[in-house]
N, CA, C and O atoms as CSV, one atom per row, in Angstrom:
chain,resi,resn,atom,element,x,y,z
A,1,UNK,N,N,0.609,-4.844,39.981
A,1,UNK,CA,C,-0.341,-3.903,39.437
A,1,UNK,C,C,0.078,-3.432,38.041
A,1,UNK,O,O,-0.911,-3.398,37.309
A,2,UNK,N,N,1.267,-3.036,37.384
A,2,UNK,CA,C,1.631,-2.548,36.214
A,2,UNK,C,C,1.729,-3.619,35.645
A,2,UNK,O,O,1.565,-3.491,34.432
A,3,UNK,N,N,2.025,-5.149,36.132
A,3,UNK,CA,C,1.460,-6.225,34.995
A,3,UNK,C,C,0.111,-6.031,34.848
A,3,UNK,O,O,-0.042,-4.983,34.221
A,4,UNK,N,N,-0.789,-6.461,35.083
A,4,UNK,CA,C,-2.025,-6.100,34.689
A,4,UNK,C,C,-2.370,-4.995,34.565
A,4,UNK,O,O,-3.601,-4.970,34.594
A,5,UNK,N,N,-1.921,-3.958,34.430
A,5,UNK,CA,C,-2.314,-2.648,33.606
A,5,UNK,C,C,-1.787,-3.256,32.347
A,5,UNK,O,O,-2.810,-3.598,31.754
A,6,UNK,N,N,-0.618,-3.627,31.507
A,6,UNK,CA,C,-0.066,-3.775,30.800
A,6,UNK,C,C,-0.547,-4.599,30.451
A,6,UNK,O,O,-0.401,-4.522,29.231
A,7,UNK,N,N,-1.241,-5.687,30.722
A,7,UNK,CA,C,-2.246,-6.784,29.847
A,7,UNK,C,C,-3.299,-5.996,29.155
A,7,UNK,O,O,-3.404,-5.763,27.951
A,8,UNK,N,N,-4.403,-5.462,30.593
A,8,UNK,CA,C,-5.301,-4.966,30.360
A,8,UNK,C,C,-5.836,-3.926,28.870
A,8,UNK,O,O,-6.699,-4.083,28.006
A,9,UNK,N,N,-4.762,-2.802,29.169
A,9,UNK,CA,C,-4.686,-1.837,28.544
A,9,UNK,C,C,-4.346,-1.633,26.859
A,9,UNK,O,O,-3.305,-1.919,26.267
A,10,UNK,N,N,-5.201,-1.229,26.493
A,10,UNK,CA,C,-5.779,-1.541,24.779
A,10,UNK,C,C,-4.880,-0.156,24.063
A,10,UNK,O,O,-4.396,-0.488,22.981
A,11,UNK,N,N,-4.585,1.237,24.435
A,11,UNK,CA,C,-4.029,1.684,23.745
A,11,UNK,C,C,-3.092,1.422,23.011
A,11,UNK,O,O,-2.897,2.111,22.010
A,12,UNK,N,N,-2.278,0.356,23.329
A,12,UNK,CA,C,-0.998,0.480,22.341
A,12,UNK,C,C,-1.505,-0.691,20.961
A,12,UNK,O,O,-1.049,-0.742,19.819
A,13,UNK,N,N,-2.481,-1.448,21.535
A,13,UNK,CA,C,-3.603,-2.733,20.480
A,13,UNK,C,C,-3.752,-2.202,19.419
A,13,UNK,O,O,-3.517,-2.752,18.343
A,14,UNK,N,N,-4.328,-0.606,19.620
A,14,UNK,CA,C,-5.141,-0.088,18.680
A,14,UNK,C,C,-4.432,0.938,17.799
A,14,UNK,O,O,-4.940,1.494,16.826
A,15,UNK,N,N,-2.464,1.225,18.537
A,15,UNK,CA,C,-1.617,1.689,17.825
A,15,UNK,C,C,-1.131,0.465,16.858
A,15,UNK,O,O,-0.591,0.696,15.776
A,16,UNK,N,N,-1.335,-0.665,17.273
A,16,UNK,CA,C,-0.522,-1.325,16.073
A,16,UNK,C,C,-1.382,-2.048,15.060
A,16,UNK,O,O,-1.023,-2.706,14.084
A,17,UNK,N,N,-2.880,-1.718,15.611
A,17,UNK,CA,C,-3.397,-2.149,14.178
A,17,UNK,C,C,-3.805,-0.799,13.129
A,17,UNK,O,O,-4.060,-0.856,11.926
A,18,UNK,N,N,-3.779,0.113,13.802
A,18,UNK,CA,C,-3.546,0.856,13.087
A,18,UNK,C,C,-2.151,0.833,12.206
A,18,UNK,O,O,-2.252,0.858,10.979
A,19,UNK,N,N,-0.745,0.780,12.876
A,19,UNK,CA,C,-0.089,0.696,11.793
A,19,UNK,C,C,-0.482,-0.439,10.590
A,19,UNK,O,O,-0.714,-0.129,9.421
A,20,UNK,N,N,-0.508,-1.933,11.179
A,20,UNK,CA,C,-0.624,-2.675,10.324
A,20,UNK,C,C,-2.147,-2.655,8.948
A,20,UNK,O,O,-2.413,-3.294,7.930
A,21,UNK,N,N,-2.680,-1.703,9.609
A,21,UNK,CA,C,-3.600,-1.225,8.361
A,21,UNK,C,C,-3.323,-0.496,7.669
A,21,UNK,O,O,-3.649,-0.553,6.483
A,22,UNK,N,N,-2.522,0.573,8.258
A,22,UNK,CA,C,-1.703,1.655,6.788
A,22,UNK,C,C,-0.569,0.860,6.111
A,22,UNK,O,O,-0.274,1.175,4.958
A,23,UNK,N,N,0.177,-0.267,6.797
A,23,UNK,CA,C,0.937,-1.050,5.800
A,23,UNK,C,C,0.354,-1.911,4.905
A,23,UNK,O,O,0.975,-2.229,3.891
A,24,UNK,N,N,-0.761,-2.340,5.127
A,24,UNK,CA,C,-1.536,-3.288,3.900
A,24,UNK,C,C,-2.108,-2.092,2.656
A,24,UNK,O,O,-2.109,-2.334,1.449
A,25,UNK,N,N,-2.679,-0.495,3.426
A,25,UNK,CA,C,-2.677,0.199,2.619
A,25,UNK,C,C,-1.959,0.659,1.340
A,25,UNK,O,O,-2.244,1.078,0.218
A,26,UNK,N,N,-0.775,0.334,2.161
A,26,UNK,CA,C,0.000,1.137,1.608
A,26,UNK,C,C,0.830,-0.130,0.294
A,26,UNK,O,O,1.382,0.113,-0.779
A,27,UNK,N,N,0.622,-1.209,0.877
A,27,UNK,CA,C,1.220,-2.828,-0.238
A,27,UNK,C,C,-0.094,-2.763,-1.509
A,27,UNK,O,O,-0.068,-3.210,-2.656
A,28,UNK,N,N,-1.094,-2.093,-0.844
A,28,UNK,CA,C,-2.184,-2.689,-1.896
A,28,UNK,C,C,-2.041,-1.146,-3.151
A,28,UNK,O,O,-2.313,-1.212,-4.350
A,29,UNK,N,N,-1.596,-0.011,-2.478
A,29,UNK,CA,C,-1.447,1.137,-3.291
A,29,UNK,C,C,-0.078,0.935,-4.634
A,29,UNK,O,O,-0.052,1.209,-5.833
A,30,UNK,N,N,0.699,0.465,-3.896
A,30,UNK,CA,C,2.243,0.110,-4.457
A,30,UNK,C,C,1.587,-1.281,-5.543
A,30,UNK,O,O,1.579,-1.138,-6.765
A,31,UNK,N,N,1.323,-1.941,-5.200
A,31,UNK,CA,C,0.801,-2.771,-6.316
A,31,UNK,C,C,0.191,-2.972,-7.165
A,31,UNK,O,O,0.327,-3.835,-8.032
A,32,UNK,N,N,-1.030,-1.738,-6.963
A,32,UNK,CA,C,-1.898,-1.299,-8.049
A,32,UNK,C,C,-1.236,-0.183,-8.600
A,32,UNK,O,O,-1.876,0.274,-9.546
A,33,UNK,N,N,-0.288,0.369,-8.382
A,33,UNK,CA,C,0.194,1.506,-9.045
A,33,UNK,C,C,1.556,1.137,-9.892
A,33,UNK,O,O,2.120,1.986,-10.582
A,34,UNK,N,N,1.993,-0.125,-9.779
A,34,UNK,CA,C,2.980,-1.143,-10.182
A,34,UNK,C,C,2.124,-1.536,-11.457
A,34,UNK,O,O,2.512,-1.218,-12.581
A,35,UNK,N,N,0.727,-2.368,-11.208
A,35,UNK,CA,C,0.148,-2.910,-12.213
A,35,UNK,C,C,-0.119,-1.686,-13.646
A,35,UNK,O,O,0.160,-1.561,-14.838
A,36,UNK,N,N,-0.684,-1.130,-12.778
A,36,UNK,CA,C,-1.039,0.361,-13.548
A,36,UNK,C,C,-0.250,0.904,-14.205
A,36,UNK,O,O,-0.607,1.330,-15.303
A,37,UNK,N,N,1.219,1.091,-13.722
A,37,UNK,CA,C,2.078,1.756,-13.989
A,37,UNK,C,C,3.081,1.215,-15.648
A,37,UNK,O,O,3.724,1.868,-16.469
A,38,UNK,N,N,2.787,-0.123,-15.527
A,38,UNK,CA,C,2.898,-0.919,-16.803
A,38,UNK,C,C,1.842,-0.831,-17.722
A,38,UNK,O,O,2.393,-0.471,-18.762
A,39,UNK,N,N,1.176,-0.898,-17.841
A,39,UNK,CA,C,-0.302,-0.903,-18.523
A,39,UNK,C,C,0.065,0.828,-19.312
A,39,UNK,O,O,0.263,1.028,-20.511
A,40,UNK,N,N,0.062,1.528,-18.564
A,40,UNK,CA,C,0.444,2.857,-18.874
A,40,UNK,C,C,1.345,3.032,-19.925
A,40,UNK,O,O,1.303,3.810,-20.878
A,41,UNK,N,N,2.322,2.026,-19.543
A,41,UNK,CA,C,3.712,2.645,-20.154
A,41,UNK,C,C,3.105,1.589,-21.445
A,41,UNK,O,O,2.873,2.237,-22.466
A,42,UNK,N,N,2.859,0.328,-21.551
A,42,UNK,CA,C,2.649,-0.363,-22.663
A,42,UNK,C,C,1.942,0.475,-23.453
A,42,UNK,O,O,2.349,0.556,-24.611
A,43,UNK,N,N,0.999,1.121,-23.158
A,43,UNK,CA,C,-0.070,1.836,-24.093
A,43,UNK,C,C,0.474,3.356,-24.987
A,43,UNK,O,O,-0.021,3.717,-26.055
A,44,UNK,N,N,1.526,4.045,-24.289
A,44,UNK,CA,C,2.639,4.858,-24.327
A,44,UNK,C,C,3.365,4.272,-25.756
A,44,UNK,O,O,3.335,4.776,-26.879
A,45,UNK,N,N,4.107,2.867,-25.239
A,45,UNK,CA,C,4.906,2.759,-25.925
A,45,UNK,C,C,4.133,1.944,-27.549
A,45,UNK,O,O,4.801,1.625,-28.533
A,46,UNK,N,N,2.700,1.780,-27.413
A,46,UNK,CA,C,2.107,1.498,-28.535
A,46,UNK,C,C,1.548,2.495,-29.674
A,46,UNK,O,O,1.170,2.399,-30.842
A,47,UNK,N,N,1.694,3.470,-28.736
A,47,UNK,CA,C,0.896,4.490,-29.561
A,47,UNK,C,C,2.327,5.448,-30.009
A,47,UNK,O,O,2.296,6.404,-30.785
A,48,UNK,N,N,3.390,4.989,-29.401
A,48,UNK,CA,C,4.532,6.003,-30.209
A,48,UNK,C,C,5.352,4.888,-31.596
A,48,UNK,O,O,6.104,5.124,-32.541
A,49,UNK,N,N,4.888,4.013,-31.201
A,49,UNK,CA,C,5.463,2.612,-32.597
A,49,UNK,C,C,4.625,3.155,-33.825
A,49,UNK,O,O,5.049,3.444,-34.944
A,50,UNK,N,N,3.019,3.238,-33.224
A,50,UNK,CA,C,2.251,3.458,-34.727
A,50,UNK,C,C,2.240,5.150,-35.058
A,50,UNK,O,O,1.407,5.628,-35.828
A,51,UNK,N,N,3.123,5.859,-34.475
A,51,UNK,CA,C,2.936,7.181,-35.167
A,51,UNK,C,C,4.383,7.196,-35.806
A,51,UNK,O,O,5.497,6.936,-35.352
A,52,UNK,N,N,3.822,7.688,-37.296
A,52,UNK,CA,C,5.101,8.113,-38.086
A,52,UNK,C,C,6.109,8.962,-37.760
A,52,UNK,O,O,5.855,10.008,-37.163
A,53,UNK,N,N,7.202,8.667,-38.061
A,53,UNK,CA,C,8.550,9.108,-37.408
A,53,UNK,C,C,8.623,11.092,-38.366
A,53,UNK,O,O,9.564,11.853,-38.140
């Protein structure tokens, strides 16, 4: 009987796709904020080259 509860039974299914959806969240946040985070700094470091010292 607790094998087939343990097949059956979807709560823990729906704990781990939940995690595995906040970890793709969380790869796709880190990578756009990586991309971003350069872009940023390039534009930073362009606009302090062309201002006079």
């Amino acid at each position: 009987m607790t094998i087939r509860r343990l097949l059956w039974e979807e709560d823990g299914q729906t704990l781990v796709e939940y995690g595995l959806l906040v970890a793709l969240i969380a790869l796709v946040v880190i990578a756009a904020l990586t991309i971003l985070g350069r872009r940023i700094a390039n534009t930073f470091n362009t606009v302090n080259n062309t201002l006079p010292t």
